[in-house]
C-alpha positions, -999 to 999 in steps of 0.1 A, spaced: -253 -571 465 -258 -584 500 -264 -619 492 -232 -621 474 -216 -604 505 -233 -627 530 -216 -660 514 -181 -643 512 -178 -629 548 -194 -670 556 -165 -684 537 -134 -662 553 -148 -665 590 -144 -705 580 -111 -700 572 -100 -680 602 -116 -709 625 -94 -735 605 -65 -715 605 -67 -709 644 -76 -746 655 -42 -757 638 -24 -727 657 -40 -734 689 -21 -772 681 12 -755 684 12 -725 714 14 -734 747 -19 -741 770 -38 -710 775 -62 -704 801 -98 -708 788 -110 -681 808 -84 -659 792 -98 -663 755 -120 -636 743 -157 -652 737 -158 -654 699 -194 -671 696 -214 -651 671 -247 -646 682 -274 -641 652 -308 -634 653 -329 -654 630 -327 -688 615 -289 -701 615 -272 -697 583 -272 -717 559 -239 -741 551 -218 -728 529 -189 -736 501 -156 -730 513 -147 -742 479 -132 -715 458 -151 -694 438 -156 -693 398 -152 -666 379 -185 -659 366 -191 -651 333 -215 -616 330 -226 -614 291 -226 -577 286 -254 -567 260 -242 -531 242 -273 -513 240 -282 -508 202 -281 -473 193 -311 -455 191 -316 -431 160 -319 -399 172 -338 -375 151 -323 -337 145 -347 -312 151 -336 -281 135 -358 -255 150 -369 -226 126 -369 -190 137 -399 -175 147 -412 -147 122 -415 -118 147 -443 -105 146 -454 -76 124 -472 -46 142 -508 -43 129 -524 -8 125 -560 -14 139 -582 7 122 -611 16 137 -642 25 116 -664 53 123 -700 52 120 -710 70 89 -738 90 95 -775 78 88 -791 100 59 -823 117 72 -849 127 52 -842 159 48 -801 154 35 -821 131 6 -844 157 1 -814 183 -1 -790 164 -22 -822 162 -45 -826 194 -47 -789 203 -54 -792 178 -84 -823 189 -100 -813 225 -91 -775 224 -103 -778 227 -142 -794 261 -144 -758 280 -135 -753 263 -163 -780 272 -186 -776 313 -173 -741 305 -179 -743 292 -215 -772 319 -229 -745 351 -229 -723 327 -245 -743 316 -270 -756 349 -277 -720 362 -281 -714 336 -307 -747 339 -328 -737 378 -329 -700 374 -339 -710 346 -366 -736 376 -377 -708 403 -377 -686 377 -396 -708 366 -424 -725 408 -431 -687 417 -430 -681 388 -455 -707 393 -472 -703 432 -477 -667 424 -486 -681 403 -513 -699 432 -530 -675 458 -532 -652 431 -547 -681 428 -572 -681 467 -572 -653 473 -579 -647 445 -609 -676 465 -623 -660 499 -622 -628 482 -634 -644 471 -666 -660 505 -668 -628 527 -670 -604 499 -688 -630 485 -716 -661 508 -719 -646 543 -718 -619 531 -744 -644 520 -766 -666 551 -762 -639 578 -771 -626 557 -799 -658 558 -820 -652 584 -853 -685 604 -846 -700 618 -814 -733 605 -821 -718 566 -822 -698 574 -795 -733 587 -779 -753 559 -785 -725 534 -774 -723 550 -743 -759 552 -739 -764 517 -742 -741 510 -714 -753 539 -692 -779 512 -671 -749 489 -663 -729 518 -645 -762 537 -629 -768 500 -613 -729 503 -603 -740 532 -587 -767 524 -568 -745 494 -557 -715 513 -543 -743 538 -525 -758 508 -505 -729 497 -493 -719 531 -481 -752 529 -461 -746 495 -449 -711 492 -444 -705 473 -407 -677 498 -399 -671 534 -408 -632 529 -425 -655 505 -451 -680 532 -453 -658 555 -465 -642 526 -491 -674 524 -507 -680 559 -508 -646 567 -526 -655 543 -553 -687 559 -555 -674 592 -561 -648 574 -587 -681 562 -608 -697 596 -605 -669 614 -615 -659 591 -647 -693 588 -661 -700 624 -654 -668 630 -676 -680 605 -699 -713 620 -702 -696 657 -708 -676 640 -736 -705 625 -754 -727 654 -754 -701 679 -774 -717 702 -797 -703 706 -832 -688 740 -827 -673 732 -794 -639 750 -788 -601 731 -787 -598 743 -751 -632 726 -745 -622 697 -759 -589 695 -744 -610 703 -711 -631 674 -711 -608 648 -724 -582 659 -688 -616 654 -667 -620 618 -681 -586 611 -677 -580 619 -641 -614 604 -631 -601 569 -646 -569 580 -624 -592 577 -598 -614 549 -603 -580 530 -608 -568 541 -573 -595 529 -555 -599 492 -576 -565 485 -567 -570 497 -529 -600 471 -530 -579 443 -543 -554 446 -519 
């Protein structure tokens, strides 16, 4: 910037210095001495001569500046941050000896609760399965019983009072005595044996109906000749109202 200013201010003190020698043709004489002192004084090397010849335009070739890409930096929230829970272990304890040697014996020790436990139990079981199968099993007989004194009073004594003679009616009977004293011993050991008193007294009632029908039976059979009507009419009412009874008590079994 200063070297183009240095030329310029050159060039228009050139002109004033032209311009005032040709006025200085025209006004009137001056006193030297009156004229200011217009000798420039410079420090340096003198200046170098210039062109008082008028300037060209110069010509400045402006470059535009190619444009620069500019990259877009689209800046992603931050995640904030999640609080951790630090958790802070604690030392588990170190086993001694004598912990292993307790824990051992809780193990081997810890069945026999158990075992105490499961005997009373089992006991109770076998004894009820016991209870279950005599009750069954007594049940069973006096059903058998009780068939057997049903055949007794609805087949035997039939047959027996319907023979023509007392002495076949005798020997029928006679023949068929074993199969109704066995009946009796039957119905007598279950009395004996029966698991509660109410079938105690079952069995007994049946024995009591085979008693009394082949004591009846056995009155019947053993009839003289020269027995009275009121006899006869006597013994055949006792058979009668013992088959009553050994009826009752079949069908009070088979309920």
């Amino acid at each position: 910037m200063r070297a183009t200013a240095r030329p310029a201010v050159s060039v228009l003190l050139g002109l004033a210095l032209v311009t005032g020698l040709t006025a200085c043709d025209q006004l009137p004489d001056i006193d030297p001495s009156r004229l200011p002192d217009i000798t420039r004084t410079t420090d340096g090397p003198d200046p170098e001569p210039t062109d008082t010849s008028d300037p060209q335009p110069t010509e400045t070739e402006t470059t535009d500046p190619e444009p620069v890409p500019t990259e877009t930096v689209t800046e992603e929230p931050e995640p904030e941050p999640v609080p951790t829970e630090t958790v802070t272990a604690e030392p588990s304890p170190t086993p001694t000896a004598s912990a292993d040697a307790d824990a051992s014996d809780d193990e081997g020790t810890s069945w026999w609760p158990w075992l105490l436990l499961a005997i009373p139990v089992l006991g109770l079981l076998i004894w009820w399965w016991a209870v279950a199968a005599k009750r069954r099993g007594w049940d069973k007989r006096l059903g058998a019983g009780a068939a057997e004194l049903s055949w007794f009073e609805d087949s035997l004594v039939p047959q027996v009072l319907s023979k023509p003679t007392a002495a076949e009616a005798a020997a029928m009977w006679q023949a068929a005595k074993p199969r109704i004293i066995d009946l009796d011993r039957t119905l007598h050991e279950l009395e004996e044996t029966a698991p509660s008193e109410a079938r105690s007294g079952r069995a007994a009632h049946g024995l009591s109906a085979t008693r009394a029908l082949a004591g009846a039976l056995d009155d019947e059979t053993s009839t003289q000749p020269g027995a009275t009507s009121d006899e006869l009419r006597a013994r055949r009412a006792a058979i009668d109202a013992a088959r009553v009874q050994a009826r009752n008590w079949v069908t009070l079994v088979r309920k």
